[in-house]
DOPA-647105 format. One line per field, with one value per atom (N, C-alpha, C): residue in one letter; x, y, z. Coordinates in steps of 0.1 Angstrom, whole numbers, plus 5000, padded with zeros to 4 digits. Example, Ala and Ser with C-alpha at 12.3 -4.5 7.8 and 13.67 -1.06 7.14 Angstrom:
BEGIN
marba <- (a_a_a_s_s_s)
u <- (5132_5123_5132_5128_5137_5129)
v <- (4943_4955_4967_4978_4989_5000)
w <- (5078_5078_5078_5071_5071_5079)
# end
This chain:
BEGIN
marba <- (x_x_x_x_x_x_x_x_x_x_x_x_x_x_x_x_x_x_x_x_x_x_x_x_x_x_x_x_x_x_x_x_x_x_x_x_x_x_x_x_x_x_x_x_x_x_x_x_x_x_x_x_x_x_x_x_x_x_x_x_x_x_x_x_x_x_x_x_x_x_x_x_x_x_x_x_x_x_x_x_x_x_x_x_x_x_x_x_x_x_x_x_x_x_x_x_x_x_x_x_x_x_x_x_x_x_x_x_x_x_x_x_x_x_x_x_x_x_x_x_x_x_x_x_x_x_x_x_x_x_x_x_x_x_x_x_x_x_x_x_x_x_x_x_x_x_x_x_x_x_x_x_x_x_x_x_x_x_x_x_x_x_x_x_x_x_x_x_x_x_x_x_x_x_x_x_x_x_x_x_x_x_x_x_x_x_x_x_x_x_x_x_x_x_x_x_x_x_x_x_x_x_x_x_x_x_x_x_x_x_x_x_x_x_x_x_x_x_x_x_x_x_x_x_x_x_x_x_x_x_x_x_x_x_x_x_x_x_x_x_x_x_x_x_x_x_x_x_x_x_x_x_x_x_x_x_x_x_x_x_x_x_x_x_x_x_x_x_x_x_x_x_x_x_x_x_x_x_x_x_x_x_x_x_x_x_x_x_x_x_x_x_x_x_x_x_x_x_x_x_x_x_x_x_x_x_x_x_x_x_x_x_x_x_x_x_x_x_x_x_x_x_x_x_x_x_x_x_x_x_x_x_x_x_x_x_x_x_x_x_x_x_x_x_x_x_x_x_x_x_x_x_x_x_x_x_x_x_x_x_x_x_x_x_x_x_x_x_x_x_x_x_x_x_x_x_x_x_x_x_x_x_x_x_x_x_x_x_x_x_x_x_x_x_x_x_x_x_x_x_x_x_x_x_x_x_x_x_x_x_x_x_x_x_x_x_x_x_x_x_x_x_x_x_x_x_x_x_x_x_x_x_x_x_x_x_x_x_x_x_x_x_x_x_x_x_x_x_x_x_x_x_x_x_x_x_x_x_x_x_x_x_x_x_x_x_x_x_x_x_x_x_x_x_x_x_x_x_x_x_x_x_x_x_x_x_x_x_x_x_x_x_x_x_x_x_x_x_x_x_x_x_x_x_x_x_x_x_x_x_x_x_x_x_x_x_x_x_x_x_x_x_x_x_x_x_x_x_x_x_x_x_x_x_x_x_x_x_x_x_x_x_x_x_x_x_x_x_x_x_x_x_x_x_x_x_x_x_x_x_x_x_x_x_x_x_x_x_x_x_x_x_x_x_x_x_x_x_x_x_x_x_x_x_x_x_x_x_x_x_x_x_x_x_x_x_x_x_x_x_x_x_x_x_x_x_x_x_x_x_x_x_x_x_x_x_x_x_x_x_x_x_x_x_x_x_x_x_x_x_x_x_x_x_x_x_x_x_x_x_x_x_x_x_x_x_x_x_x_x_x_x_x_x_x_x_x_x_x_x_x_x_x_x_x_x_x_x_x_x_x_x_x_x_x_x_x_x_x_x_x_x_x_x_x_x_x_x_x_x_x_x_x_x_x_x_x_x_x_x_x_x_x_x_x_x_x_x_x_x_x_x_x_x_x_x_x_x_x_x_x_x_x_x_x_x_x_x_x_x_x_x_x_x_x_x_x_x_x_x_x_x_x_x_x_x_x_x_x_x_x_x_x_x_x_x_x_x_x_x_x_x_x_x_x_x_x_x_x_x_x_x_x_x_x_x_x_x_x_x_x_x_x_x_x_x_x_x_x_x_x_x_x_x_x_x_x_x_x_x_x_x_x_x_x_x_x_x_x_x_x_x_x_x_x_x_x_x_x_x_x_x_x_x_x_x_x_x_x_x_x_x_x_x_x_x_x_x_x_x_x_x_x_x_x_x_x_x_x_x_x_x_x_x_x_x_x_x_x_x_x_x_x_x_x_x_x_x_x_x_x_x_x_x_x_x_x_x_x_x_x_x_x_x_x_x_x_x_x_x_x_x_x_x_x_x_x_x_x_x_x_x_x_x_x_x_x_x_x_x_x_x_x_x_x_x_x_x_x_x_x_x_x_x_x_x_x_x_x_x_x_x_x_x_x_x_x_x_x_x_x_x_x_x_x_x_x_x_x_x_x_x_x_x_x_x_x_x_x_x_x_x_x_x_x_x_x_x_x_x_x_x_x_x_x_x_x_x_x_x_x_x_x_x_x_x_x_x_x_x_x_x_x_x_x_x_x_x_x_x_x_x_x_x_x_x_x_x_x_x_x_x_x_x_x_x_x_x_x_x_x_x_x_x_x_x_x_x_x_x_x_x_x_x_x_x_x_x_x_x_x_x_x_x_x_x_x_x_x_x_x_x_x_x_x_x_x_x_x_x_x_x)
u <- (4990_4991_4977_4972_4954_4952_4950_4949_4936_4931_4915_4918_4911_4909_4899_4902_4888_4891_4887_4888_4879_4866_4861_4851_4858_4844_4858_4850_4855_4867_4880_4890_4899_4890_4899_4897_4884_4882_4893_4892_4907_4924_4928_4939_4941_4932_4934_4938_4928_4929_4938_4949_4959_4969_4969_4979_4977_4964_4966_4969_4969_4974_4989_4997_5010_5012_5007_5009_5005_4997_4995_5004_5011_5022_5035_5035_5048_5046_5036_5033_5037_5034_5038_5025_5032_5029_5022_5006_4998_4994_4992_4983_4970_4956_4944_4940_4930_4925_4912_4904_4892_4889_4879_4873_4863_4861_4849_4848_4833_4829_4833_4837_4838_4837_4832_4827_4810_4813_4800_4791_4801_4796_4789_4793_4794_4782_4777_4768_4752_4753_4748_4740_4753_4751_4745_4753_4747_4744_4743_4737_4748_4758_4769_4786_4789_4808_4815_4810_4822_4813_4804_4801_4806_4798_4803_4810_4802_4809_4828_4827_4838_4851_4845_4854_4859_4854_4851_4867_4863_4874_4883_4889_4899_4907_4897_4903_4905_4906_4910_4922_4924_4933_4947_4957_4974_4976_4970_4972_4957_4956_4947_4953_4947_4953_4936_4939_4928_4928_4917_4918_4920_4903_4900_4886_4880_4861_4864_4851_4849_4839_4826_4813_4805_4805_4798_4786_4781_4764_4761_4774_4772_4773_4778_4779_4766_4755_4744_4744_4747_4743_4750_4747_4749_4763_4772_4785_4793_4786_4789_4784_4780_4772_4783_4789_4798_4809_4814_4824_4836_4841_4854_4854_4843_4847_4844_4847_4851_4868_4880_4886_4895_4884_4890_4884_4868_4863_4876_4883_4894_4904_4912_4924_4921_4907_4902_4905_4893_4890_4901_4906_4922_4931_4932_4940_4956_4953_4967_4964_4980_4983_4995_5003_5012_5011_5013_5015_5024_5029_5036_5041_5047_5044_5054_5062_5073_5071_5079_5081_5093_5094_5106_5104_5118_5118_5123_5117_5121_5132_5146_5153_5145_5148_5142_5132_5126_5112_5113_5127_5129_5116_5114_5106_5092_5092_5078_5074_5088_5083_5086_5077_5079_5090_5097_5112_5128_5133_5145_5151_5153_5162_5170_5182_5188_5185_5177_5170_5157_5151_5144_5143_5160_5163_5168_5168_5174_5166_5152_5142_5138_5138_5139_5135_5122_5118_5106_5109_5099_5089_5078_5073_5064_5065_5057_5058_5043_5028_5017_5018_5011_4997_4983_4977_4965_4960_4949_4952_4958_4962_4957_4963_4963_4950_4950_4939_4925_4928_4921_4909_4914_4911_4904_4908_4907_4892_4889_4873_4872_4865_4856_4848_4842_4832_4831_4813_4813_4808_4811_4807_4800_4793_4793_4803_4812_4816_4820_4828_4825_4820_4817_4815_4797_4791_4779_4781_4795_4795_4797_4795_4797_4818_4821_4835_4837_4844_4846_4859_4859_4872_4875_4894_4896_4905_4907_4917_4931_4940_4952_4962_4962_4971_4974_4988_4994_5002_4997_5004_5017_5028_5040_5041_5031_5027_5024_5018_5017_5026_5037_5046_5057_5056_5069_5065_5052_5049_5055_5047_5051_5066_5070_5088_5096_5092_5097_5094_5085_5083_5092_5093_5101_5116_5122_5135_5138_5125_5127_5128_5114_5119_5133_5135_5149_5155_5163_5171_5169_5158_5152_5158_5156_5163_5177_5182_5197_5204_5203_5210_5212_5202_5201_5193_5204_5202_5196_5195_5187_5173_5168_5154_5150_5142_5137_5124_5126_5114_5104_5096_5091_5080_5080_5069_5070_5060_5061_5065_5075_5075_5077_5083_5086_5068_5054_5046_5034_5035_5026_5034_5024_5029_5029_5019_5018_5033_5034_5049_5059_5063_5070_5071_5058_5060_5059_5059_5062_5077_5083_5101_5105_5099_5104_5105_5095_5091_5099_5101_5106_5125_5131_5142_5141_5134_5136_5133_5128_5126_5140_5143_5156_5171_5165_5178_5185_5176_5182_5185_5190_5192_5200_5215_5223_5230_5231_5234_5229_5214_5203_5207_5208_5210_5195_5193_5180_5183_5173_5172_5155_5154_5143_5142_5130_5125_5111_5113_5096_5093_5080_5071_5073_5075_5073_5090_5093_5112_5111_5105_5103_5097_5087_5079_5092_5096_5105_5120_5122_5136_5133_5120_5117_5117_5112_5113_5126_5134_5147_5161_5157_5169_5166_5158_5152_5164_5173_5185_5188_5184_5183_5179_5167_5158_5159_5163_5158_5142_5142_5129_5124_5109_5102_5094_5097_5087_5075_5066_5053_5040_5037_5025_5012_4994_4988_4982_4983_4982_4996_5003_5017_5022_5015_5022_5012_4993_4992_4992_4998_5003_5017_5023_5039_5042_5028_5031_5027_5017_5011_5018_5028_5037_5051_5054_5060_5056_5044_5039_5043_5032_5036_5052_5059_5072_5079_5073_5076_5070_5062_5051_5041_5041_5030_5023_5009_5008_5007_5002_5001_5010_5021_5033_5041_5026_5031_5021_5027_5017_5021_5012_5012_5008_5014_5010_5007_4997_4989_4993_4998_5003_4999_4998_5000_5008_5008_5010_5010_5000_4996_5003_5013_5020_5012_5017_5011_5019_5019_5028_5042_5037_5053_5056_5048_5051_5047_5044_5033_5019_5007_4997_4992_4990_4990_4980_4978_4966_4975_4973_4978_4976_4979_4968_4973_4970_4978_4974_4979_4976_4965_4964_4953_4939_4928_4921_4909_4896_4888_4885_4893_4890_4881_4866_4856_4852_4857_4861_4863_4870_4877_4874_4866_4866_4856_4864_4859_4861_4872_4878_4889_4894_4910_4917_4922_4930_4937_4933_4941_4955_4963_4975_4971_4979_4978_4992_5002_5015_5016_5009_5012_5001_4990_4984_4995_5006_5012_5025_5027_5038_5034_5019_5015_5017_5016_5019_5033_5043_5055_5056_5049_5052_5044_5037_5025_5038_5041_5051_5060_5068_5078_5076_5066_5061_5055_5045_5038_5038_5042_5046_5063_5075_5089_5089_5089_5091_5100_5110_5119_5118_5127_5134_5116_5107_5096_5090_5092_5086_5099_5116_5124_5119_5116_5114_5099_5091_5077_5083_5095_5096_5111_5113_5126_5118_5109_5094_5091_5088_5077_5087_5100_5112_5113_5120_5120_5110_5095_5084_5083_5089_5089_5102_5115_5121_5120_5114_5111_5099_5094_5086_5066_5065_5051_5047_5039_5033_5019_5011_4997_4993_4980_4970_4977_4982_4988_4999_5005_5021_5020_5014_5014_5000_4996_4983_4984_4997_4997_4998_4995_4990_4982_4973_4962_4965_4950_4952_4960_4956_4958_4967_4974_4988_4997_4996_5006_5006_5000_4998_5003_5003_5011_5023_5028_5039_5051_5042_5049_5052_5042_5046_5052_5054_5060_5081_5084_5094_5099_5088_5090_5104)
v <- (4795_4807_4814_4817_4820_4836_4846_4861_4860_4867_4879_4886_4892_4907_4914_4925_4930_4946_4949_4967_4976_4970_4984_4994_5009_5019_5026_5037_5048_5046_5050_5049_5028_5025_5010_5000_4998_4990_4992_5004_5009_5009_5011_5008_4997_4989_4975_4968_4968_4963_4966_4976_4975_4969_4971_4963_4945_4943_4928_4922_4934_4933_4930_4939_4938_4926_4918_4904_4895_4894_4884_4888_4897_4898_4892_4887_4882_4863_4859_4850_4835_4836_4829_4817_4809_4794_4793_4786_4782_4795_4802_4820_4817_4816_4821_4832_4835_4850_4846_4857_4853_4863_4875_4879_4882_4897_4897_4910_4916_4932_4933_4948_4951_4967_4971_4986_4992_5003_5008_4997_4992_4986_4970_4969_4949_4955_4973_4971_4975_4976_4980_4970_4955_4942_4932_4938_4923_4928_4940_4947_4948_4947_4950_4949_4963_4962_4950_4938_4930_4919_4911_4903_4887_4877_4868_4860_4859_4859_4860_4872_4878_4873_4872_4872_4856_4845_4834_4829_4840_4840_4844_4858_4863_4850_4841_4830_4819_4820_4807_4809_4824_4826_4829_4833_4832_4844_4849_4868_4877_4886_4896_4910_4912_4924_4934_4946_4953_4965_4972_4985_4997_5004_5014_5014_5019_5019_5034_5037_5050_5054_5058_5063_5072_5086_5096_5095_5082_5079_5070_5066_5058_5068_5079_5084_5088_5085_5087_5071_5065_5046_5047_5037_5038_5031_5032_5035_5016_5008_4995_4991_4996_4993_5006_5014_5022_5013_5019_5012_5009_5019_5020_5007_5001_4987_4976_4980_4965_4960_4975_4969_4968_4976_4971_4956_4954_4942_4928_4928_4923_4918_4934_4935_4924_4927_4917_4903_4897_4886_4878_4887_4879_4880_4884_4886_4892_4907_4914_4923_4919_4930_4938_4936_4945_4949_4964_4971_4974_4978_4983_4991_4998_5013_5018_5013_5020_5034_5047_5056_5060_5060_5063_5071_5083_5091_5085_5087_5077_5088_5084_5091_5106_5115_5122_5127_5120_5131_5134_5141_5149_5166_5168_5179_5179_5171_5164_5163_5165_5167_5183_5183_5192_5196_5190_5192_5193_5199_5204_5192_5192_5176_5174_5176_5168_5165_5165_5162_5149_5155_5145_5132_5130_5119_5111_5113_5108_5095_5105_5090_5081_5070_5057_5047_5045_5047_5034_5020_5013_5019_5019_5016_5006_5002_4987_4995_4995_4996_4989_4986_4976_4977_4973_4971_4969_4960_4960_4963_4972_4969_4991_4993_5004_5013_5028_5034_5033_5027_5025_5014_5005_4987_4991_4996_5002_5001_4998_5006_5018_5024_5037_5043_5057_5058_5076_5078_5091_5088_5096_5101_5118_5121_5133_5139_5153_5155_5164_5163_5168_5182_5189_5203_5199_5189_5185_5180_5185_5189_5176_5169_5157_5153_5142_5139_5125_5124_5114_5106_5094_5082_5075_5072_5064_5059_5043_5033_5030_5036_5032_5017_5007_4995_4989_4982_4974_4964_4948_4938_4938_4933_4923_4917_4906_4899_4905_4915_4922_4929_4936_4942_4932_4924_4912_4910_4904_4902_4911_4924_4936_4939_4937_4935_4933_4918_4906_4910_4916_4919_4927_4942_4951_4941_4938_4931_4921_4916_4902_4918_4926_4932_4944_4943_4949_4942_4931_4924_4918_4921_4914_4924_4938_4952_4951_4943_4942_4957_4968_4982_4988_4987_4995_4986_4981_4969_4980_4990_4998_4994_4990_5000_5009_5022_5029_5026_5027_5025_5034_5039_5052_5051_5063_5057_5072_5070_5080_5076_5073_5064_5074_5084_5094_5102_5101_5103_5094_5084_5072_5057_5052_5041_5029_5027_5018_5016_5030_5033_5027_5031_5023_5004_5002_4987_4983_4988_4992_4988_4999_5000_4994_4984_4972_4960_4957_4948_4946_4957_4955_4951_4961_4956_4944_4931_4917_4917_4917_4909_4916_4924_4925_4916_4907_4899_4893_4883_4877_4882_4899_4902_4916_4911_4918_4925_4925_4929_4937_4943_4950_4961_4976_4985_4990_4988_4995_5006_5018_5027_5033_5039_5044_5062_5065_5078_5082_5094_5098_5104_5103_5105_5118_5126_5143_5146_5136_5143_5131_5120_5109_5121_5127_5134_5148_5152_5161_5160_5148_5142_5131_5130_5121_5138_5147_5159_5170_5165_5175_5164_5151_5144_5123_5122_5112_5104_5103_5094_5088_5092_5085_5074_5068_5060_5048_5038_5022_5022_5010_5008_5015_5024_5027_5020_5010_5008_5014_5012_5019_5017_5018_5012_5022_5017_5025_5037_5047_5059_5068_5065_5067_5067_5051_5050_5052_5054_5060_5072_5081_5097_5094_5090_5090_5080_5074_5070_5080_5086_5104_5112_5111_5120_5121_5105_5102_5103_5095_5100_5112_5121_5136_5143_5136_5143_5133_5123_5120_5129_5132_5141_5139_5118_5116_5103_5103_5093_5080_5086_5075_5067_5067_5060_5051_5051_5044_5033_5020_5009_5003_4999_4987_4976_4968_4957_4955_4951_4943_4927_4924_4909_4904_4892_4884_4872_4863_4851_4840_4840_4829_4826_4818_4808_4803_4805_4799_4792_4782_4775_4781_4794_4800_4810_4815_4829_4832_4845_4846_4854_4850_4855_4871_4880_4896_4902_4911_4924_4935_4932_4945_4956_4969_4981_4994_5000_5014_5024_5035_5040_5052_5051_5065_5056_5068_5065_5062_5066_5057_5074_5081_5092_5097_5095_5093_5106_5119_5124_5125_5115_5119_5098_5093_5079_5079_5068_5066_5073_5080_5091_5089_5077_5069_5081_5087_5100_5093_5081_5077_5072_5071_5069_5053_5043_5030_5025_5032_5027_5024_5030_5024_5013_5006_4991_4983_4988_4982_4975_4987_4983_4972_4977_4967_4956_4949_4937_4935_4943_4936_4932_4939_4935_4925_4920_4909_4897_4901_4886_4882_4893_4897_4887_4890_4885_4875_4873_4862_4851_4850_4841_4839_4848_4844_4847_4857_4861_4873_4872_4884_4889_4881_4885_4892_4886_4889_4905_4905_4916_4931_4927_4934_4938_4928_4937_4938_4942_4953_4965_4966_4982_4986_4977_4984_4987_4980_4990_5000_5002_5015_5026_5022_5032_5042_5023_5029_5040_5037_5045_5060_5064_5074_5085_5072_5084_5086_5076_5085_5092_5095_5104_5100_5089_5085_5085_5096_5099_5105_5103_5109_5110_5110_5113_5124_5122_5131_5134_5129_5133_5145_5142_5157_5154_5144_5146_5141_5138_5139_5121_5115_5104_5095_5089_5083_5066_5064_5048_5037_5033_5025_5026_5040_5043_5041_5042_5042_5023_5022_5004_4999_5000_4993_4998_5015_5015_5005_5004_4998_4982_4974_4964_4961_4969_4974_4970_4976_4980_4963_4956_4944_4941)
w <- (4895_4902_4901_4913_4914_4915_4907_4915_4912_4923_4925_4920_4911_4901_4910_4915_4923_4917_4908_4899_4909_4912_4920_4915_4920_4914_4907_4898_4892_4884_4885_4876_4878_4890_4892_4878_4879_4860_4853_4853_4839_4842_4853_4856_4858_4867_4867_4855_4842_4827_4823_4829_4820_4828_4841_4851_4846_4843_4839_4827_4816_4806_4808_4812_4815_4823_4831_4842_4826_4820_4810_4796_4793_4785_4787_4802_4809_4804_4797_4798_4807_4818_4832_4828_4827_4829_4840_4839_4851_4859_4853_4854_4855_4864_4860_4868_4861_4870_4874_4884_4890_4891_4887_4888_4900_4909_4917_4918_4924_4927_4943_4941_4952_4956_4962_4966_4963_4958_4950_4941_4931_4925_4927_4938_4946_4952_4962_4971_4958_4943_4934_4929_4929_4920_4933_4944_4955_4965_4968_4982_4994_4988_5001_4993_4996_4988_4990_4998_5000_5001_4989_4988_4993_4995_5003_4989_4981_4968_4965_4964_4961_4974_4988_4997_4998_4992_4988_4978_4972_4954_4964_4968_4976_4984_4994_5000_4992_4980_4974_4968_4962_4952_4961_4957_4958_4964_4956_4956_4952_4958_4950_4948_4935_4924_4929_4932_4937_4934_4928_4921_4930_4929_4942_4945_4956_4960_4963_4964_4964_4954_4960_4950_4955_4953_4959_4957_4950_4955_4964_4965_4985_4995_4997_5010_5020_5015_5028_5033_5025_5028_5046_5052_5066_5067_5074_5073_5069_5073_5068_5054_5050_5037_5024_5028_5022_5014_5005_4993_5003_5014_5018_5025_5031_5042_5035_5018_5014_5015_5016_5018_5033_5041_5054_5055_5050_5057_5048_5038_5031_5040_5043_5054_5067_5071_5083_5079_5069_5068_5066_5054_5048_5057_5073_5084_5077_5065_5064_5075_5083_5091_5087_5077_5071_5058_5060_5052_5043_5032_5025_5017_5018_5013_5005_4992_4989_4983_4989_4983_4975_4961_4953_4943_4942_4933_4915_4905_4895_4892_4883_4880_4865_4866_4855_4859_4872_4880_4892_4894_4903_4905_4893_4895_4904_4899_4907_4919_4926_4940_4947_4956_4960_4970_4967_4973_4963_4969_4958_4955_4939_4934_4938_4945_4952_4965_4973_4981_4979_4966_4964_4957_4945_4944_4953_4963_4973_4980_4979_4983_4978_4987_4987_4994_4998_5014_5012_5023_5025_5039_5037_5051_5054_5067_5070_5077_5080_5084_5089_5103_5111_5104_5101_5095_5107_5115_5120_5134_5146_5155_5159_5169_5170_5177_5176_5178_5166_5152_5145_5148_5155_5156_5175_5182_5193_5202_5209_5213_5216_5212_5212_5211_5216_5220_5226_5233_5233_5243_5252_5265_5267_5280_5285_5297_5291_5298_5312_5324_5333_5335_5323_5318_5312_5309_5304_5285_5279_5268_5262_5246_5239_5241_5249_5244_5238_5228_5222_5230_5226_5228_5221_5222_5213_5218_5224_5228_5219_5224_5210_5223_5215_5226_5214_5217_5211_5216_5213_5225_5219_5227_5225_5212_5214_5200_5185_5183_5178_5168_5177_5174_5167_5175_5171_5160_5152_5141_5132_5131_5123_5120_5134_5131_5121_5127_5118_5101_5098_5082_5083_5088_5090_5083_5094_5092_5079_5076_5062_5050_5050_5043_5036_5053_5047_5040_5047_5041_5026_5024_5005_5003_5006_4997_4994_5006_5007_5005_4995_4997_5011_5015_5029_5041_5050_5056_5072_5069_5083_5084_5098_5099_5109_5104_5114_5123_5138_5141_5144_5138_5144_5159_5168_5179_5183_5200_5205_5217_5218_5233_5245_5246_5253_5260_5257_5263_5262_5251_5250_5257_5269_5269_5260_5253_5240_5235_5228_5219_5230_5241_5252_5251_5251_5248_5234_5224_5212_5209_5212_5210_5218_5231_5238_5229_5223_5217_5202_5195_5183_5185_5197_5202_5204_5211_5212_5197_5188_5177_5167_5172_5166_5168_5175_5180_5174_5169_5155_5143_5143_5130_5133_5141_5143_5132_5121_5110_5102_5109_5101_5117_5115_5118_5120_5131_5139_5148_5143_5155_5156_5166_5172_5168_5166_5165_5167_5171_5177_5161_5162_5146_5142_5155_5146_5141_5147_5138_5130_5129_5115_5101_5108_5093_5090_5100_5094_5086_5086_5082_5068_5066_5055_5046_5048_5042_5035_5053_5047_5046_5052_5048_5046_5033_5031_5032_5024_5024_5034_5051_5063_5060_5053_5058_5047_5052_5045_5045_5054_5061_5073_5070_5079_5091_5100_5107_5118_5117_5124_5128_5133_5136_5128_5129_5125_5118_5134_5130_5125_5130_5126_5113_5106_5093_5086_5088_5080_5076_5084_5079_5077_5078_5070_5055_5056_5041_5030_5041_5026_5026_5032_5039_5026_5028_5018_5003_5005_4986_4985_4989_4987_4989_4989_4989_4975_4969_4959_4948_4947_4938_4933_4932_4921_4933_4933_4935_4924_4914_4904_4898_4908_4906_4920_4929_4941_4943_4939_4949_4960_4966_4980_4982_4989_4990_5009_5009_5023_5024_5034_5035_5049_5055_5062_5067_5074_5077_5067_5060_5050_5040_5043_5032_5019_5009_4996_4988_4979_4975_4967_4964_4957_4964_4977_4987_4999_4999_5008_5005_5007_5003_5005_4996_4995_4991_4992_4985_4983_4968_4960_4954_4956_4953_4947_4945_4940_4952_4957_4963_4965_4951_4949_4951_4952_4953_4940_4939_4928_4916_4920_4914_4905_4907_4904_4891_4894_4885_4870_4870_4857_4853_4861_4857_4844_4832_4821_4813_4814_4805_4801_4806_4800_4799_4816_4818_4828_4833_4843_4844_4853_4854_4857_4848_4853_4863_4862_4865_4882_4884_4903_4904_4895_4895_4888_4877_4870_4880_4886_4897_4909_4912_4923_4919_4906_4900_4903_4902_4902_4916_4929_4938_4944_4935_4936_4930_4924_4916_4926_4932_4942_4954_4960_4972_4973_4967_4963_4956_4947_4937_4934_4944_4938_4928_4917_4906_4904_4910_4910_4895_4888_4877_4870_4867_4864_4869_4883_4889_4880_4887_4876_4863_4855_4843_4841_4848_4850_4850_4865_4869_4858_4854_4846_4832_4829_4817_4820_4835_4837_4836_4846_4846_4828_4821_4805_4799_4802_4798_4803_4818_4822_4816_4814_4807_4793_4786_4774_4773_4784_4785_4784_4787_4787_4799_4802_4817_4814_4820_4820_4835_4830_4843_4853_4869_4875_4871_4863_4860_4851_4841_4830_4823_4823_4811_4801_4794_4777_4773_4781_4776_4783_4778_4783_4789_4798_4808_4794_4781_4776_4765_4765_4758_4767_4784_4793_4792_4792_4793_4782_4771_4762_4761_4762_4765_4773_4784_4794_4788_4784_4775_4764_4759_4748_4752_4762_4769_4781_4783_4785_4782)
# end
């Protein structure tokens, strides 16, 4: 079993090291790691965040385990040469077009969110998240307009094909959850035609999975019902721009980010799964990097769902999050959670609890 280690800038080094501590405590037979740079520090060492190097390692290995980019001494660099398009140029190369997004309240940190505890234990929430397709992926551009003034453009389309793909994850991952055999589809079908051939398309890919309870919803009553009645929702499906404001949408109604990771996937079959990019969802928090203040637990989790997905490691991936769970209720939380314990106390806690 082959993972990429790609840590990154600012706080990723350090959460990562303990996320791989915890993956080599499990001691899994036929484990190696690969090492590569990526971001600030890749365009530092090799003149570009997403070395050919490193992109090299990524296509050999099973899985990649991936920290965060982000370096406020890159932001004059010209916009390809910036830390952030090492992991879109990733998403590309490695062809992930789905997203992943679990949002969940852990028991005992109901406070945490900014929503009343019975409300907020409640969530529970996947979202798949089309990944390369959309107004992001789009052509665009700026024009003069019929007034003389600067207008900008931006193409949002999504084929048939497309949609069917993203679906189809939608539906496999429900059914892995098995609790809640729903999915939602979110769109705008009602004044976007896209979204119209959108919620055409996911209905045919729903055919074969009469037993998984699909329905349809426009995005602005999706963000307001993940708020006042989460319990609706299994799986989120969405495209883009859609999912990526409803997956912050979600974190933030959880309370913490440092307790949510994701995984990026595709097509690509690997000999024990499917091939993935796994990540926490914060960012490189440059701040407070090197201060071992950071939260490791949402790199620690990305691992379980790196075992999960990629490698068939249920039982394995289970007991990561039934550690981190154990560590949260006896109270070992740092970084965004409270502070009071640091990147490499949270990490051996958590192995500890193995």
């Amino acid at each position: 079993m082959k993972v990429a280690v790609l840590p990154g800038d600012g706080i990723g080094p350090e959460v990562t090291r303990e996320a791989v501590k915890v993956l080599e405590a499990l001691g899994l037979p036929g484990l190696t790691l690969f090492d590569g740079d990526v971001g600030g520090v890749a365009y530092e060492r090799h003149g570009h965040p997403l070395p050919e190097e490193t992109l090299t390692i990524a296509k050999a290995c099973d899985a990649v385990l991936f920290g965060a980019v982000g370096d406020p001494d890159c932001d004059k660099l010209e916009r390809s040469l910036r830390p952030e398009q090492a992991i879109l140029g990733l998403r590309k190369e490695l062809e992930l077009f789905a997203n992943l997004r679990p949002a969940k309240v852990f028991p005992g940190l109901e406070h945490l969110s900014p929503l009343k505890p019975d409300i907020a234990r409640q969530i529970d929430i996947m979202i798949v998240r089309e990944l390369t397709g959309d107004v992001y992926f789009g052509d665009k551009g700026e024009r003069v307009a019929s007034d003389g003034s600067r207008e900008g453009w931006d193409m949002m389309s999504y084929s048939e094909t497309e949609v069917r793909r993203i679906a189809l994850v939608a539906f496999r991952t429900s059914r892995a959850r098995g609790d809640k055999l729903r999915v939602t589809s979110v769109d705008k079908a009602n004044v976007l035609e896209t979204s119209q051939v959108w919620r055409d398309a996911v209905n045919e890919a729903a055919g074969p999975h009469p037993d998984i309870a699909l329905s349809h919803m426009y995005v602005d009553n999706a963000a307001m019902q993940i708020i006042t009645n989460p319990g609706a929702f299994g799986v989120i499906l969405t495209g883009n721009l859609f999912g990526d404001i409803l997956s912050d949408l979600a974190s933030a109604a959880v309370g913490s980010i440092g307790l949510l990771p994701s995984a990026s996937m595709g097509d690509r079959a690997t000999e024990f799964g499917r091939f993935g990019l796994y990540e926490p969802i914060h960012g490189s928090a440059p701040d407070i990097a090197g201060q071992g203040k950071a939260n490791p637990m949402a790199t620690i989790l990305s691992v379980a769902m790196m075992l999960r997905h990629s490698f068939g490691r249920e039982d394995e991936a289970l007991r990561i999050e039934a550690a981190v769970e154990k560590a949260l209720a006896d109270g070992i939380r740092g970084g965004d959670l409270d502070g009071t314990h640091g990147c490499e106390e949270i990490g051996a806690a958590v192995r500890e609890r193995l």
